[in-house]
C-alpha positions in Angstrom: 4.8 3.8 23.9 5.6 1.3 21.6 6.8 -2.1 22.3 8.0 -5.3 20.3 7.1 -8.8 22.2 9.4 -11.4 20.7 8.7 -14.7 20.8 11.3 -17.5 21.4 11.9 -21.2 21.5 14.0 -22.2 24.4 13.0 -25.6 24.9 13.0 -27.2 21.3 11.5 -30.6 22.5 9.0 -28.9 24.3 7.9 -26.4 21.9 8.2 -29.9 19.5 5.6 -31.0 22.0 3.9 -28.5 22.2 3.3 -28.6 18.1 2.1 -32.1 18.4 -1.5 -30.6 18.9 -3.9 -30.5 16.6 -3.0 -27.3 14.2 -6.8 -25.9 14.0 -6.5 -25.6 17.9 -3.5 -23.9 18.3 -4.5 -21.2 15.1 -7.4 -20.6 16.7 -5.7 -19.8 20.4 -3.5 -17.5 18.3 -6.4 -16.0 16.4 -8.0 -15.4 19.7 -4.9 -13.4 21.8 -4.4 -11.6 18.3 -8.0 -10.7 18.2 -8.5 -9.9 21.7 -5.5 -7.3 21.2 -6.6 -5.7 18.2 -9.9 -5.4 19.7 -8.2 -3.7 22.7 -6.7 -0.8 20.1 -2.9 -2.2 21.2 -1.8 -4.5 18.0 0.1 -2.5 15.5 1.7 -5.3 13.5 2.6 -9.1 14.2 3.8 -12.1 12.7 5.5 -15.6 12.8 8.9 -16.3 11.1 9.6 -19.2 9.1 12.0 -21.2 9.8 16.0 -20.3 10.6 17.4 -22.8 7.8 15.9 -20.1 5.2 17.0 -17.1 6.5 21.3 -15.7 6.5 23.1 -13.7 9.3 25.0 -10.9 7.8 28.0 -10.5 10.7 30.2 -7.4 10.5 33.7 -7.3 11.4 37.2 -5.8 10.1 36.6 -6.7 6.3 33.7 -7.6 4.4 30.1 -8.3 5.8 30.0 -12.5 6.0 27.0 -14.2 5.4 25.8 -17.2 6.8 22.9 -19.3 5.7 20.7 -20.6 8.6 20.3 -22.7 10.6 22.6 -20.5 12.6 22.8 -19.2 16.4 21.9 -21.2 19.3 18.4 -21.9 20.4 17.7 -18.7 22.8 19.3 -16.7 20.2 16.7 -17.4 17.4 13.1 -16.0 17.8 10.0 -17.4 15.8 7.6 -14.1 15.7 6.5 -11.0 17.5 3.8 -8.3 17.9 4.4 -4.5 17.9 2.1 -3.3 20.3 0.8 0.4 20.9 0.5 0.7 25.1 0.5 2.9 27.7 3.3 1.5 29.5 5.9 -1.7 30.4 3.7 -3.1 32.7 0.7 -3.2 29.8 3.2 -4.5 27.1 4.1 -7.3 29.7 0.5 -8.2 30.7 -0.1 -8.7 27.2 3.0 -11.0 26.8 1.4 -13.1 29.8 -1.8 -13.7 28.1 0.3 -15.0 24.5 -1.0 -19.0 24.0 2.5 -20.3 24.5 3.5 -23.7 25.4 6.4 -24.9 28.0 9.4 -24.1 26.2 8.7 -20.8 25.1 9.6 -17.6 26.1 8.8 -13.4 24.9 11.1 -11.0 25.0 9.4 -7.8 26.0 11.1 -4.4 24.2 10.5 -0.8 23.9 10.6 0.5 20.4 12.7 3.6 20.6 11.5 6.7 18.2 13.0 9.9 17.2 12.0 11.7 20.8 14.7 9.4 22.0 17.5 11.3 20.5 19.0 14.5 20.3 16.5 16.8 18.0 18.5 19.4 16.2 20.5 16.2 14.6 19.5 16.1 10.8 18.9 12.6 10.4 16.7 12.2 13.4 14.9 15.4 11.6 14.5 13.4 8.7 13.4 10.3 10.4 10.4 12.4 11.4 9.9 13.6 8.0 9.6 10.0 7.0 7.2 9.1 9.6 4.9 11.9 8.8 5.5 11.4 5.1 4.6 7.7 5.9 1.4 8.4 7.7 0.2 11.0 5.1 -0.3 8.2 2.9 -2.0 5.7 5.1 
């Protein structure tokens, strides 16, 4: 099963605190949980986010799409990173989100990637979908 751990800021003064220590050391925390993971055969893909003033929210409604440069949201609504993680179950994916080097402030999300099994299977664009994936995988 496939899960996404996202990682929030719900404390901005603490994660600000958090930050306040030395760069090198808090890399190399991060280098070590990312490491210990890969070296466990669970990472699939991971990164950090830069910061909400340079991305856009594209909100749908009656008319057109509206877009909105960043900073936008509240707080708990924005998330900084995340890992996709390969695992045998919940439980795994969550031990693996206890372990993250996180300071006080900080939160992860913990959420199952749904695939094509998840849906009906004589539908044609979950058919495709798997097409895709394959396709994808064929080429490495």
């Amino acid at each position: 099963m496939k899960y996404m751990l996202i990682m929030r800021a719900v404390d901005q003064a603490k994660v600000e605190e958090y930050q306040q220590r030395p760069f090198e050391e808090i890399i190399a925390e991060m280098g070590a949980y990312n490491e210990a993971m890969i070296n466990a055969g669970v990472m699939v893909d991971g990164a950090g986010l830069s910061d909400a003033s340079e991305g856009a929210v594209v909100a749908f409604g009656d008319g057109d799409p509206v877009v909105t440069d960043g900073p936008y949201g509240e707080l708990r609504e924005l998330f900084n990173g995340f890992w996709m993680l390969e695992v045998s179950s919940k439980e795994e994916a969550i031990e693996w989100a206890r372990r993250a080097p996180l300071g006080e402030g900080s939160q992860i999300e913990v959420r199952r990637v749904t695939g094509p099994e998840d849906f009906p299977q004589d539908n044609e664009w979950i058919q495709k979908e798997q097409e895709w994936i394959a396709e994808g995988k064929a080429r490495g």
